[in-house]
C-alpha positions in Angstrom: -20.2 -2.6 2.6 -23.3 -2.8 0.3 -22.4 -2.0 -3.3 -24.7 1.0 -3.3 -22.7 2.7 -0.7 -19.3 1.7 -2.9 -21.3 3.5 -5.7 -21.0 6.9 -3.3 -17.6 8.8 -4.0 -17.9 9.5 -0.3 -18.8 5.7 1.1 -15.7 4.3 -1.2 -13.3 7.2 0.4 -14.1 6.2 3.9 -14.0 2.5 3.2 -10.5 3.2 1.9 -9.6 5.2 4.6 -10.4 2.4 6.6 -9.0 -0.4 5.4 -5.9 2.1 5.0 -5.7 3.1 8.7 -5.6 -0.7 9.6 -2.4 -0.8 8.1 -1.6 3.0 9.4 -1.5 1.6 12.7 0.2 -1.8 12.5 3.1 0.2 10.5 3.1 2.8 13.3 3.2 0.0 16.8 5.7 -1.9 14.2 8.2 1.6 14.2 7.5 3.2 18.1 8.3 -0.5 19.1 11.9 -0.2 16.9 11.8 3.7 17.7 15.5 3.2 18.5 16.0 3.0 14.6 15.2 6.2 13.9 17.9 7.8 16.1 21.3 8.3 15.7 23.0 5.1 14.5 19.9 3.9 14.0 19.1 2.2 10.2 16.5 5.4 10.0 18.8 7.9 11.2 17.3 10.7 9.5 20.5 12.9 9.7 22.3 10.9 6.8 19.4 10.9 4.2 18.5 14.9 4.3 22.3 14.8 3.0 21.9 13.5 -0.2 20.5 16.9 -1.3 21.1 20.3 -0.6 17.2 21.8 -0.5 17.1 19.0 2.1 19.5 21.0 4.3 16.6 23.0 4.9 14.2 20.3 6.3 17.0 19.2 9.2 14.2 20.1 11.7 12.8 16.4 10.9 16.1 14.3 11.7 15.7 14.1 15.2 14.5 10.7 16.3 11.8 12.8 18.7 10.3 14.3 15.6 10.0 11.3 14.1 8.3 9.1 16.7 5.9 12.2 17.0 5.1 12.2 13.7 4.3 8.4 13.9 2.2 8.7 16.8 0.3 11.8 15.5 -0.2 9.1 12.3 -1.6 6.2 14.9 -4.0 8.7 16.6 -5.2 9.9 13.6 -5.5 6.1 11.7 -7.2 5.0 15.1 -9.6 8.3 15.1 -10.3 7.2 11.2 -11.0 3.3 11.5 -13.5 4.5 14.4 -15.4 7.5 13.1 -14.4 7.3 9.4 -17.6 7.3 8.1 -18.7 10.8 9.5 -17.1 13.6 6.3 -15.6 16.0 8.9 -13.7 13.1 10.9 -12.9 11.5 7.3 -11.8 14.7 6.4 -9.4 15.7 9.0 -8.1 12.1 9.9 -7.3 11.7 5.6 -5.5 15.3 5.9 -3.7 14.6 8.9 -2.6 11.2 7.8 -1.4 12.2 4.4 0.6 15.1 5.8 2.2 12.9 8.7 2.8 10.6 6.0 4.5 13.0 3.5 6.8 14.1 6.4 8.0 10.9 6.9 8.9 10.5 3.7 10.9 13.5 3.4 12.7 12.5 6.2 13.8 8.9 5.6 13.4 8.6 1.9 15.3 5.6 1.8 13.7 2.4 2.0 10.8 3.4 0.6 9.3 0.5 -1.3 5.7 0.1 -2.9 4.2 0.2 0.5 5.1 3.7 1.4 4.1 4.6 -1.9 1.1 3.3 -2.1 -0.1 4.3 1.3 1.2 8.3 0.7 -0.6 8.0 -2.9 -3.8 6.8 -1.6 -4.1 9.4 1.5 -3.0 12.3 -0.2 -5.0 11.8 -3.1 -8.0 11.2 -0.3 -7.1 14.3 1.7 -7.1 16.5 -1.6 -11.0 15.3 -2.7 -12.1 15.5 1.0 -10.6 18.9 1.1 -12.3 20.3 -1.3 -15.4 18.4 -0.3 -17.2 17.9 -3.4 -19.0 14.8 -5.7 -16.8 16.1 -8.5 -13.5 15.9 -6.3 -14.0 12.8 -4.6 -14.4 11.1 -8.2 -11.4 12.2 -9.2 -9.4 11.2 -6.0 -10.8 7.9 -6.0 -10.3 7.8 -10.1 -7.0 8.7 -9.8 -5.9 6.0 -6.6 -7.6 3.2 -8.9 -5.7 4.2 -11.8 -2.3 4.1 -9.3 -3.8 0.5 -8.2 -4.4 -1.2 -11.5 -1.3 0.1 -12.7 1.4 -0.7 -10.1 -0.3 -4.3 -10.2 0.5 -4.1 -13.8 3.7 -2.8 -14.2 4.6 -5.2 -12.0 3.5 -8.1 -13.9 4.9 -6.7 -16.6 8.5 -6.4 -15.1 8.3 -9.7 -13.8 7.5 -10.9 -17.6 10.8 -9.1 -19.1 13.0 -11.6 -16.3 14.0 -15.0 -17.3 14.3 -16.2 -13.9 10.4 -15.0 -13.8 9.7 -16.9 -17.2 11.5 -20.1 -16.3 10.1 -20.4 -12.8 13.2 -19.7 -10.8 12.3 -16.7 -9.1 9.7 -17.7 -6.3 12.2 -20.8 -5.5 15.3 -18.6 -4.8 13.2 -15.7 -2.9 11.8 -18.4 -0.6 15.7 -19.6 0.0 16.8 -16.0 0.9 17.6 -14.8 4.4 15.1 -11.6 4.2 11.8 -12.7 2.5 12.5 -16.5 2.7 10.2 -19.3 3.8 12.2 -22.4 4.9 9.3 -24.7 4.7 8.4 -23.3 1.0 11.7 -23.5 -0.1 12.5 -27.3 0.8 9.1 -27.7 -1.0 9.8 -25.5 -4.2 13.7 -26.9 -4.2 12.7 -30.3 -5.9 9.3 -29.5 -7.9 10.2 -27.2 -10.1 6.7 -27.7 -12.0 5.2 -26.0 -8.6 7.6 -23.1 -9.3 7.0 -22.4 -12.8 3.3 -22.5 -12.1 3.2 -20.1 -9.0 5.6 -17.6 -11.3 3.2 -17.7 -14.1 0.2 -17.3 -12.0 2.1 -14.1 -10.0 2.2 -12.6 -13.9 -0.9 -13.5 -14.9 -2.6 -12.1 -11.7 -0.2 -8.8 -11.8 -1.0 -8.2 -15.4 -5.2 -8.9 -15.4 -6.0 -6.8 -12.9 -5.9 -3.9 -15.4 -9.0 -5.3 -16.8 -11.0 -5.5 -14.0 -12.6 -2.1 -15.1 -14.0 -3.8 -18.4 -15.0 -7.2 -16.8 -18.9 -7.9 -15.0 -18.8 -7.2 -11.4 -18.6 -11.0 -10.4 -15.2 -11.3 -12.7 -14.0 -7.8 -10.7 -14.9 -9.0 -7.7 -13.4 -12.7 -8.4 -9.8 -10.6 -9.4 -9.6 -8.5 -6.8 -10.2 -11.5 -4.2 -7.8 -13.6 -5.9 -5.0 -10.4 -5.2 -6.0 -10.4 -1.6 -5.3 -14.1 -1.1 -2.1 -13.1 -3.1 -1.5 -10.8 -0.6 -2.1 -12.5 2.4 0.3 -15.4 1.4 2.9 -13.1 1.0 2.3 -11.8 4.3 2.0 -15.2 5.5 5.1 -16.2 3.5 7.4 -13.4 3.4 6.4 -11.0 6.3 5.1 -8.4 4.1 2.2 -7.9 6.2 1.4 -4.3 5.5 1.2 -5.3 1.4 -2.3 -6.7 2.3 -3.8 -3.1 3.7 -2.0 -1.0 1.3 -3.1 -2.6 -1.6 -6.7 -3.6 -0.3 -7.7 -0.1 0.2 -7.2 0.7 -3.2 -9.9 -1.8 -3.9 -13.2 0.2 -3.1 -12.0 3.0 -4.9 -11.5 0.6 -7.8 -15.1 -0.8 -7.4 -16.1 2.9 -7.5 -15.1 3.3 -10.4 -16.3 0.2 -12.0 -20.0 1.4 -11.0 -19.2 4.5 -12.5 -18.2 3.5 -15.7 -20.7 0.3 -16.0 
């Protein structure tokens, strides 16, 4: 997409929309394959998180494991719908609406689990939903304002957090996340296990990279550009790497809305 049309509040919102309804409906074949998860027994049972509250009581119509493989097909007709007609405002508009409300469901439902890929995903579709929904220049600035702002500062945050951890600071980290049963990477972990050098360097360039991104607003477009590709290929290791495949669309369609606003400031 040219950079004039990234420069439109409403070309930015259906490029995120987009990118974000790739990952929509890899999440959503991912769950209705594992759909026995979310019944009872299941580690998405919905019955035993809508305890942990009483106002939740009042939601128990969403525990059932046919509500919930509803709402996630509802959520892949709607992400297919966007990633073909997305670019039309009433189709943007309805598919953005649909997806965020789908999405907010789900959340209620099962809120455990929920790690920066939910988040990210329910941020960046509501916030969509509510600037299409109104339907004006003004709105869809501040939606796509707003999910940059998110963007820049989960990257940030996390750097930051990573910073604060000695095992982040002296290079353990990456070599004992690669050796773990969940996120590990046999191959990078023999590799990581006797060149610690190599370790220290990729945690130091995980901070680095986490903790610039917050400047990309302030830097030329080629230096923006250059920082937001090096997070995709950031991305796309650790979906290589560690499985966490859905990182690379939840995070990438925060990225036009961050260009947006990088035109609209320079």
């Amino acid at each position: 997409m040219s950079g004039l049309a990234l420069a439109s509040p409403f070309g930015a919102l259906s490029l995120l929309l987009r990118i974000g309804s790739a990952g929509v409906v890899i999440s959503s074949l991912e769950s209705l394959v594992r759909w026995r998860d979310l019944g009872p027994g299941g580690l998405l049972d919905g019955e035993v998180p809508l305890t942990r509250a009483r106002w939740l009581a009042r939601l128990s119509f969403l525990a059932p494991w046919q509500v919930a493989v509803t709402l996630i097909g509802v959520r892949l007709l709607a992400a297919c719908v966007l990633l073909g007609g997305g670019g039309l405002f009433e189709v943007a508009r309805a598919g953005a609406v649909t997806l965020a409300v789908t999405t907010m469901a789900l959340r209620l439902r099962t809120p455990l689990g929920i790690h920066a890929i939910g988040a990210m995903v329910m941020i960046t579709f509501t916030a969509a939903a509510l600037g299409l929904a109104v339907g004006t220049r003004l709105a869809m600035e501040f939606a796509l304002g707003f999910v940059a702002g998110q963007a820049c500062l989960s990257y940030c945050v996390a750097g930051l957090t990573k910073l604060r951890e000695p095992l982040w600071r002296t290079g353990a980290a990456i070599p004992i996340i690669s050796a773990t049963l969940m996120w590990g990477n046999g191959r990078a972990a023999a590799a990581l296990k006797n060149h610690h050098g190599l370790g220290l360097a990729l945690c130091w360039l995980t901070i680095a990279g986490e903790c610039s991104i917050v400047t990309v607003l302030a830097v030329p477009l080629p230096v923006a550009v250059a920082l937001l590709s090096a997070a995709l290929v950031f991305h796309l290791f650790n979906a290589a790497g560690m499985g966490l495949n859905n990182f690379v669309w939840s995070h990438a369609s925060t990225y036009p809305a961050i260009l947006f606003c990088w035109y609209f400031l320079h």
